[in-house]
VORODREN-895377 format. One record per atom (N, C-alpha, C): x negated, y, z; residue in three letters. Coordinates in steps of 0.001 Angstrom, whole numbers, plus 524288, in hexadecimal, padded with zeros to 5 digits. Layout:
BEGIN
X;Y;Z;ALA
...
END
This chain:
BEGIN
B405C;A18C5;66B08;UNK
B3B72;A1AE9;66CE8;UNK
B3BB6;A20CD;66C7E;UNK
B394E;A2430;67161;UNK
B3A60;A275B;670B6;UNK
B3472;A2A9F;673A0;UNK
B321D;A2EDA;67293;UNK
B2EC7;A3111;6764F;UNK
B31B5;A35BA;67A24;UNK
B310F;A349A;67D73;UNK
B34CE;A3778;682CC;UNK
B3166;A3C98;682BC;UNK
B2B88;A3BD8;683AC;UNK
B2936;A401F;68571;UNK
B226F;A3EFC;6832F;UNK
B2127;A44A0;6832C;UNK
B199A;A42BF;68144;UNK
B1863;A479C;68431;UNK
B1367;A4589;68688;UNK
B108B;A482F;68AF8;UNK
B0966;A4773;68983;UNK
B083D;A4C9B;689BA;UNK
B01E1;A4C07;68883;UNK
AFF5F;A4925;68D6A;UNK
AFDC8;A46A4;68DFE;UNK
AF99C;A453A;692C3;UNK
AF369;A4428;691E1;UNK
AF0EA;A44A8;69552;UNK
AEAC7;A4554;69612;UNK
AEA33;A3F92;6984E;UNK
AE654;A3EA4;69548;UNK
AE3AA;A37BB;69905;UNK
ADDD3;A37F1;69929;UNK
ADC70;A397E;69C38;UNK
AD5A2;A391C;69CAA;UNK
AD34D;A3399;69B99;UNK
AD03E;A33F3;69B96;UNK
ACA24;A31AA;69B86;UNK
ACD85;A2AEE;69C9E;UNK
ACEF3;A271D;69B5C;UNK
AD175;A22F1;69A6C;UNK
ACF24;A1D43;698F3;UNK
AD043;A187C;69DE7;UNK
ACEEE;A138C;69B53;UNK
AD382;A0FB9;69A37;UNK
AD55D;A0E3B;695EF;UNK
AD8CF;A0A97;6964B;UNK
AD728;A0495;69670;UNK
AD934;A0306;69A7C;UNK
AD6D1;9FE74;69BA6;UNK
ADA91;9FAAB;69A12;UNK
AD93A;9F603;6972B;UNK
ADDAC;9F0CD;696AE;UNK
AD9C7;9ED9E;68FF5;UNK
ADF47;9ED11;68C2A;UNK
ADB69;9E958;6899A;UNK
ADD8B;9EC56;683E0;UNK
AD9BE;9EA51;67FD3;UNK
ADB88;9ED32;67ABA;UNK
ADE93;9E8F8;6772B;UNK
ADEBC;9EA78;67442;UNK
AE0FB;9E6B2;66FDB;UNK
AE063;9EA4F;66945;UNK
ADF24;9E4FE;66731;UNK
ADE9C;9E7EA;66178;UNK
AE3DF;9E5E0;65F41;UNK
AE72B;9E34A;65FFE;UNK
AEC3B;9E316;65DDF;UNK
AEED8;9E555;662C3;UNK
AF448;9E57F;6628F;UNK
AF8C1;9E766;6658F;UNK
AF7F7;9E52E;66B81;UNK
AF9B0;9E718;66F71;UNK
AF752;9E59E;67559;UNK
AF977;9E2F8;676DC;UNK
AF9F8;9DE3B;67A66;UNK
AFD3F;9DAF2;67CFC;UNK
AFE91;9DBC4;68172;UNK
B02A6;9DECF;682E0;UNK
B05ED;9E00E;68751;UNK
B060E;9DAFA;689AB;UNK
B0806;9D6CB;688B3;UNK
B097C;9D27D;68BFB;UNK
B05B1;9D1D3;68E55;UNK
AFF91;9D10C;68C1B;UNK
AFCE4;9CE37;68DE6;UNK
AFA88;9D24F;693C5;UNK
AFA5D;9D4A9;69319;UNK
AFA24;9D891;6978B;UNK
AFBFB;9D8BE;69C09;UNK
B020E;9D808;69B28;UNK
B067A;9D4B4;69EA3;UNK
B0589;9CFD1;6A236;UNK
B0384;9CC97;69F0A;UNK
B0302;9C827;69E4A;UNK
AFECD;9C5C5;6A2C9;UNK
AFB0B;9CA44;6A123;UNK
AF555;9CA18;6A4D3;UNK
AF350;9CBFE;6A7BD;UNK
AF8B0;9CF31;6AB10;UNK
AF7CF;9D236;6AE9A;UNK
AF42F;9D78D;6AF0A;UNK
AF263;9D88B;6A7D8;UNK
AED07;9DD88;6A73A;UNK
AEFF7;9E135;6A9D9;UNK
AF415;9E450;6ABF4;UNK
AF520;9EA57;6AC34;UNK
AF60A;9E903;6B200;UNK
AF6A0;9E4D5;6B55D;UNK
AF361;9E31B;6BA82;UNK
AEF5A;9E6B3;6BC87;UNK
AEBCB;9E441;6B7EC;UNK
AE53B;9E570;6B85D;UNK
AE5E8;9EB82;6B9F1;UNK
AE74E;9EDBE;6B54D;UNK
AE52A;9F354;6B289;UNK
AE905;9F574;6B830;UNK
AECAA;9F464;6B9E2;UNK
AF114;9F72E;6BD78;UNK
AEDAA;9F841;6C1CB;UNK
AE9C8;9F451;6C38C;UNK
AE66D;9F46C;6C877;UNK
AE2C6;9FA8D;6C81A;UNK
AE183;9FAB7;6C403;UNK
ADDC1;A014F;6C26B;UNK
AE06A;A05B6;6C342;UNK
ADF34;A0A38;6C476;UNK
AE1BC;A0F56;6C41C;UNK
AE1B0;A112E;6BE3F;UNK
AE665;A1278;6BE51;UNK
AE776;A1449;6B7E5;UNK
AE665;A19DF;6B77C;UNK
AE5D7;A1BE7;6B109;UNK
AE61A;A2156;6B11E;UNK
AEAB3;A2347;6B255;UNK
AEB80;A2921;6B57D;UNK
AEF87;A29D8;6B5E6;UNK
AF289;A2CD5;6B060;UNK
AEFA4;A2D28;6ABA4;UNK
AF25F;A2D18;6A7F0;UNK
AF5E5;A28E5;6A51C;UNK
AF27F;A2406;6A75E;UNK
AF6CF;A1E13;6A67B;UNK
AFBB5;A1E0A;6A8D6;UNK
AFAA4;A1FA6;6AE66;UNK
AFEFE;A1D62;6B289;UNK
AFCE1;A1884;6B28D;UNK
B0293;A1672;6B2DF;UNK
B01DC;A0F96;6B45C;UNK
B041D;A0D32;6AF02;UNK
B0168;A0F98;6AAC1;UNK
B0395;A0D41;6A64E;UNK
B00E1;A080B;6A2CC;UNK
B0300;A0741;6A1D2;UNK
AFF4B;A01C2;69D35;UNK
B0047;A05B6;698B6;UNK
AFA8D;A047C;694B9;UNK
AF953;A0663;69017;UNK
AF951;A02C5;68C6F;UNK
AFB2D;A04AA;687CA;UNK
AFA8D;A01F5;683A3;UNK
AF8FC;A0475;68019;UNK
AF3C6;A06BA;67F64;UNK
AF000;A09D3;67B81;UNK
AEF09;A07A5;675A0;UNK
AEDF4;A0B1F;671BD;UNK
AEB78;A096D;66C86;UNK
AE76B;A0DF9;66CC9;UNK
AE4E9;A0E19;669AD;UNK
ADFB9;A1172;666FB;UNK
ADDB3;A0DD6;660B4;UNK
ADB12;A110E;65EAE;UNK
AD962;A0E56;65953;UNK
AD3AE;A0E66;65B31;UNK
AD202;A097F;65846;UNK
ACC35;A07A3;65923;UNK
AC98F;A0626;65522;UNK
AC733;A091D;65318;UNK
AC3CF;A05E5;64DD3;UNK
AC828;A06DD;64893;UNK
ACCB8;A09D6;64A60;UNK
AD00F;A0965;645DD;UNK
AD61E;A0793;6478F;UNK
AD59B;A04D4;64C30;UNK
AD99C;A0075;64CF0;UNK
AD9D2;9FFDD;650D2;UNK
AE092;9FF45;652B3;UNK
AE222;9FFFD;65907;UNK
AE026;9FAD9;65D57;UNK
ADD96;9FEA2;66021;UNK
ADD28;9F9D0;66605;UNK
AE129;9FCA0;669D0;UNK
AE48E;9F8D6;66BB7;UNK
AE775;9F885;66ED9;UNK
AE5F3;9F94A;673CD;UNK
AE725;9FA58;67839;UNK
AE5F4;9F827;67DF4;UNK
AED05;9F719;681A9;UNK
AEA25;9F48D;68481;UNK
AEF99;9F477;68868;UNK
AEC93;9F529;68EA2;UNK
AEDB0;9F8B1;692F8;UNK
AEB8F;9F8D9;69714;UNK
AED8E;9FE5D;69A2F;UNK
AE9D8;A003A;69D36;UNK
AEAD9;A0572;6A0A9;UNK
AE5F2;A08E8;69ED6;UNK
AE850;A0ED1;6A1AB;UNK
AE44F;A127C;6A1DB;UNK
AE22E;A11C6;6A601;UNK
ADC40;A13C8;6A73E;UNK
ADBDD;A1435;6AB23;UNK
AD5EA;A19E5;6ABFD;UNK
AD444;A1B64;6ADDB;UNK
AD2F1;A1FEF;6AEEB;UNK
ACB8C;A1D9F;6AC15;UNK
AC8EE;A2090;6A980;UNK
AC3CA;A20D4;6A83E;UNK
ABFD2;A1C23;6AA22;UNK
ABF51;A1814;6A979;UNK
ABA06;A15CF;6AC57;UNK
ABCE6;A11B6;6AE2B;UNK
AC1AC;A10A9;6B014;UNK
AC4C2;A0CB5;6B1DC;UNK
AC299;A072B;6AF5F;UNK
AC092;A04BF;6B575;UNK
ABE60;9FF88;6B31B;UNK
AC285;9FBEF;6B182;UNK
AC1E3;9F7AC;6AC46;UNK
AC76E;9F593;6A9B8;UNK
AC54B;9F0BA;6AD62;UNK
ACA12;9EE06;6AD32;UNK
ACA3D;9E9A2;6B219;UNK
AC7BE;9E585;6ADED;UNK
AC5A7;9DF7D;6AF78;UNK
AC338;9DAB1;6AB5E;UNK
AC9D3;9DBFF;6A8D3;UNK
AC682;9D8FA;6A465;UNK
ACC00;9D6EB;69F7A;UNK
ACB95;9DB79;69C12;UNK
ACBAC;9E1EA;69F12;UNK
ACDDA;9E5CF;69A03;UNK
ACA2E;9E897;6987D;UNK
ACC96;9EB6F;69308;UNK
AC871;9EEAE;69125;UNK
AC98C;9F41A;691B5;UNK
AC7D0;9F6C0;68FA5;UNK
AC813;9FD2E;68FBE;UNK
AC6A9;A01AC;68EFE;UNK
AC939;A04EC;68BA0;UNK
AC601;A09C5;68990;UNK
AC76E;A0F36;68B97;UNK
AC3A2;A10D0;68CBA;UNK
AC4FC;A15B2;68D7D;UNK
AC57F;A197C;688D5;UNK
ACA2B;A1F77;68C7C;UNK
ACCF0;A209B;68886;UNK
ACA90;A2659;6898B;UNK
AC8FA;A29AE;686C4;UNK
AC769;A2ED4;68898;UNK
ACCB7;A3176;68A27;UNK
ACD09;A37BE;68C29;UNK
ACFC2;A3976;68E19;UNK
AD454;A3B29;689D0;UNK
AD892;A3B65;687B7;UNK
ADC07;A3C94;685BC;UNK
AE191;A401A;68767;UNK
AE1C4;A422D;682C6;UNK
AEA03;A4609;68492;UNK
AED1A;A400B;67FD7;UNK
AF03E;A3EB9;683E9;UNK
AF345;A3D10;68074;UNK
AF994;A3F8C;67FA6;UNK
AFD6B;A3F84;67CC5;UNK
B0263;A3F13;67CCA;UNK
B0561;A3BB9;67B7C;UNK
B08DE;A3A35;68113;UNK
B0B11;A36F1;6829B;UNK
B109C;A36D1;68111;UNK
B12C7;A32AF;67E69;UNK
B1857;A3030;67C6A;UNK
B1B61;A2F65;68087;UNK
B1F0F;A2F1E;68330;UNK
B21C4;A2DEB;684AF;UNK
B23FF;A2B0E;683A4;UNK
B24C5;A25BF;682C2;UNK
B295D;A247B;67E44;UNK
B2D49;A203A;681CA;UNK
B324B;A21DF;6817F;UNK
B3730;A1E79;68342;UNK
B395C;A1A5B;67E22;UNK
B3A64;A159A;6800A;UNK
B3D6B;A11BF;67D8E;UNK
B3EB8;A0E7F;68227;UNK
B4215;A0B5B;67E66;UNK
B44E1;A0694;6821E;UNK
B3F39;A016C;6839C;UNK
B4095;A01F7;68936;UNK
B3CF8;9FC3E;68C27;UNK
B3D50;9F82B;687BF;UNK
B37FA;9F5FF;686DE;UNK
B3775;9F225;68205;UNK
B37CE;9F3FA;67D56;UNK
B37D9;9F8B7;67BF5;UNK
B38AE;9FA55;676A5;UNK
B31AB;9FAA6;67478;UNK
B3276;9F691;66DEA;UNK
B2D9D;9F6A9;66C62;UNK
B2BED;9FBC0;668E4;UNK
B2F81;9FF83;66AE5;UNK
B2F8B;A05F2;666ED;UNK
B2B14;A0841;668DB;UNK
B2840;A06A7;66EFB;UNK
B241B;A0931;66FB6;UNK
B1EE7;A091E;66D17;UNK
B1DD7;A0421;66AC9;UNK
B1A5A;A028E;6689D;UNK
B192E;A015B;662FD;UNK
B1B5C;A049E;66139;UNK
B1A56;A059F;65ABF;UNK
B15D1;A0999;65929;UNK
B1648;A08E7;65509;UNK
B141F;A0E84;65206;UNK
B165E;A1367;650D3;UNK
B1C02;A1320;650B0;UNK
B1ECB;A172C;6509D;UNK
B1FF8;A1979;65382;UNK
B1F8B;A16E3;65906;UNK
B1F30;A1A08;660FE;UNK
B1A72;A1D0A;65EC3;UNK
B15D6;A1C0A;65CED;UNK
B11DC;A1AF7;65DEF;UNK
B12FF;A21F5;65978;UNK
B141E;A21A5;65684;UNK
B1506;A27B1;651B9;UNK
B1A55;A2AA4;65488;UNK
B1C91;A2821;654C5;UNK
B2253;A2CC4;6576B;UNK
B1D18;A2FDB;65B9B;UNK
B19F2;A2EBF;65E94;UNK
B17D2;A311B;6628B;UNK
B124D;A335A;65FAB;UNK
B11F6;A32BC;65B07;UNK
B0C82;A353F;658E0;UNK
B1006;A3AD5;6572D;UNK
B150A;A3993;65523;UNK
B1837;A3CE8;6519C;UNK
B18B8;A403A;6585F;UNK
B1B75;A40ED;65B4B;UNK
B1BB8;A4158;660DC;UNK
B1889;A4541;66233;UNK
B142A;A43C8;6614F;UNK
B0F28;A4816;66370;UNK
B0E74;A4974;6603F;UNK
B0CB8;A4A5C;65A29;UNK
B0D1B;A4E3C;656B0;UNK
B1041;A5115;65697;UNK
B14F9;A5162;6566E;UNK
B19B4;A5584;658B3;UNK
B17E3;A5830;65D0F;UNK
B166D;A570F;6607F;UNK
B1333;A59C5;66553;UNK
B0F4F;A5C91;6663D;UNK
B0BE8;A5A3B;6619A;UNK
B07D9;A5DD1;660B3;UNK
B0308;A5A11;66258;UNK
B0308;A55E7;66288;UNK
AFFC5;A5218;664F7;UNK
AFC21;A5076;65F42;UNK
AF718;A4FDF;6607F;UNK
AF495;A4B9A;65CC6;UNK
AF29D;A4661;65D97;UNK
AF392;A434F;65BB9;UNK
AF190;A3D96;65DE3;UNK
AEB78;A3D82;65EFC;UNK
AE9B4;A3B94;66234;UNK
AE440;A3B6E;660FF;UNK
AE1D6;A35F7;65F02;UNK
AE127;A351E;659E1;UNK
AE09D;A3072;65718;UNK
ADE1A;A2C66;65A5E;UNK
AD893;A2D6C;65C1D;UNK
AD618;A2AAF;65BF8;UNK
AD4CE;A279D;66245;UNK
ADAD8;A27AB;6647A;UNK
ADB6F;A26E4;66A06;UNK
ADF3C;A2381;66A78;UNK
AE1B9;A2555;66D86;UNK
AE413;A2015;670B0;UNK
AEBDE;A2248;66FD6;UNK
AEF47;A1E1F;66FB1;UNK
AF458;A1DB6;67195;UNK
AF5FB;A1A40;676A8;UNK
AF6CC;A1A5A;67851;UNK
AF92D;A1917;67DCD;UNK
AFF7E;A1837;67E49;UNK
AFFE3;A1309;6812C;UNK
B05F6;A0FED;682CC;UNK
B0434;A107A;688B3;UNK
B0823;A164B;68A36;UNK
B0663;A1591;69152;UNK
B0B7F;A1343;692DF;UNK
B0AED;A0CB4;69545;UNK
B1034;A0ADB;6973D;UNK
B1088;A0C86;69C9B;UNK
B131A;A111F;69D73;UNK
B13FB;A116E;6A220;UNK
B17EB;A0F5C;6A819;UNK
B1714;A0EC4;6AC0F;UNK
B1AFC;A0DC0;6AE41;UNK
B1C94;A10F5;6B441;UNK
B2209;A11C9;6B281;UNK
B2674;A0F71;6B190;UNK
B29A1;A11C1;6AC76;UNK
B2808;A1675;6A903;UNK
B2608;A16F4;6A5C8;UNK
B29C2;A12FE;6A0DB;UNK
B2649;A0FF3;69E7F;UNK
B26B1;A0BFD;69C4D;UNK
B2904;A04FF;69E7E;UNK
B2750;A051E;6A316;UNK
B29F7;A013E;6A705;UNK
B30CF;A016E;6A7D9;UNK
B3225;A0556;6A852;UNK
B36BE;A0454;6AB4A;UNK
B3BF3;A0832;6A79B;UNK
B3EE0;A0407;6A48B;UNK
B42AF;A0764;6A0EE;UNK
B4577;A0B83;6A58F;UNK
B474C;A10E5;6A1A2;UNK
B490A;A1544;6A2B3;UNK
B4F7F;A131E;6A327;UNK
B5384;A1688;6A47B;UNK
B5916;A1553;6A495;UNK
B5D2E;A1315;69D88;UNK
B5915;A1486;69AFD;UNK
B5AD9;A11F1;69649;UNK
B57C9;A0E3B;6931F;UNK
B53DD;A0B4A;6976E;UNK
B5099;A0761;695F1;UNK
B4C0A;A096E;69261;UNK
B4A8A;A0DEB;6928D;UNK
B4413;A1095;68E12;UNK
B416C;A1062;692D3;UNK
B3CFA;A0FF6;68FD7;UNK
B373B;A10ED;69374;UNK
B33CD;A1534;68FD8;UNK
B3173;A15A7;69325;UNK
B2C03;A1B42;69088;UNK
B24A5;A1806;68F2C;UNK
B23DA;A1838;689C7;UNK
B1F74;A167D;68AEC;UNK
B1A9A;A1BCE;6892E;UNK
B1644;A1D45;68C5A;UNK
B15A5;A2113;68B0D;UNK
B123D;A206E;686D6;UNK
B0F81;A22A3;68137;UNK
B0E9D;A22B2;67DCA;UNK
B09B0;A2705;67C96;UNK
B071D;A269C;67F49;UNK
B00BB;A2A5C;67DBD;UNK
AFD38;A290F;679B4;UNK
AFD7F;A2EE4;67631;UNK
AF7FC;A2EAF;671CF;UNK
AF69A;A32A0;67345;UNK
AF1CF;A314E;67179;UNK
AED47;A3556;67349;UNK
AED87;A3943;66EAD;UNK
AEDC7;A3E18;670DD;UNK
AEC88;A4424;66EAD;UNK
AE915;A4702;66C72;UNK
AE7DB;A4B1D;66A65;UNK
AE3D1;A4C69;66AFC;UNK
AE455;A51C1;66EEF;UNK
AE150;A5438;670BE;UNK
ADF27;A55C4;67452;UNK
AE394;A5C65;672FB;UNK
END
């Protein structure tokens, strides 16, 4: 695992639409049930792209999960999902390369190599917000000439 590159970016005024979870999120079932179908039919933010999210935030103390898309302020969520809106944020963005299938993305220590990352930079986390799994594609879809993919890796800043 490695971070290739970190880039400040701006995301305005934000709804993520899909479903939460108070334990860990179920990718399959998502798969499974055709949800990113749904959400694909909506115009996304163009700070998403055409990415699937895999968000945390703390709630009450304790992480709620989501799995879904961005999509621009007011965006009606289709039956089935839920959704919160996100006020406007700077985040800085991870870059991070590993090998296709590697479970190195999803630790806690991806999760500090990139806190450690932006403190070197001069970055501050902004606690009481959001981290972001932007799966992008082709991105994350389609291994590079030595089989890595990029998944991009956004926490929110402070200002």
């Amino acid at each position: 695992m490695e971070i290739v590159d970190v880039k400040r970016e701006s995301c305005p005024a934000a709804r993520l639409i899909g479903k939460s979870y108070a334990q860990g999120p179920d990718w399959g079932q998502w798969w499974s049930n055709g949800w990113f179908g749904k959400l694909e039919a909506l115009r996304s933010l163009e700070f998403n792209g055409d990415a699937y999210i895999g968000a945390v935030h703390i709630v009450d103390g304790a992480p709620e999960y989501w799995i879904g898309r961005l999509f621009p302020a007011g965006t009606r969520a289709p039956e089935g999902f839920g959704y919160v809106d996100i006020e406007p944020q700077e985040y800085a963005v991870c870059y991070l390369r590993d090998r296709e299938g590697s479970d190195g993305f999803y630790t806690m220590d991806t999760h500090n190599m990139c806190l450690n990352e932006l403190s070197l930079r001069g970055y501050k986390r902004r606690e009481d917000s959001w981290c972001l799994e932007r799966y992008n594609c082709p991105r994350f879809t389609t291994p590079d000439e030595n089989g890595d993919i990029i998944l991009d890796y956004a926490i929110a800043i402070e200002k």
